[in-house]
C-alpha positions, 0 to 999 in steps of 0.5 A: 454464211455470216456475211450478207449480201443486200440486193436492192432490187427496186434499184436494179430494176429501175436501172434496167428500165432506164438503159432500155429507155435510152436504147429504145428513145425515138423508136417506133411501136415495131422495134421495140416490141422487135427489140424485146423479142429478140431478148426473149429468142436470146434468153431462150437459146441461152437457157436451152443449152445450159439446160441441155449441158446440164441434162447430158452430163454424166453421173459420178458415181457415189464415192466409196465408203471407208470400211467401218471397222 
């Protein structure tokens, strides 16, 4: 792990900002507070099933050992 990967959150925020405000430019109060529902539902499906993937897996068993000898 020598290599370092800088994020610039301030700046990935800010871009997210400004896609939304382009999307939701001449909006009503209604659709957007529609639009930002539906991502939540969106994200919440999303991350229900990877959860749910992840909890139905099945567990390796652990590998054997070599006898010590």
């Amino acid at each position: 792990m020598s290599k370092k990967t800088d994020i610039h959150a301030v700046e990935v925020v800010r871009r997210i900002r400004d896609e939304h405000a382009e999307l939701l430019r001449g909006k009503s109060d209604e659709e957007i507070i529609e639009f930002f529902r539906e991502a939540a539902n969106a994200f919440r499906t999303q991350a229900r099933t990877r959860s749910r993937g992840a909890a139905n897996q099945r567990i390796q068993p652990p590998a054997r050992k070599a006898p010590r000898g």
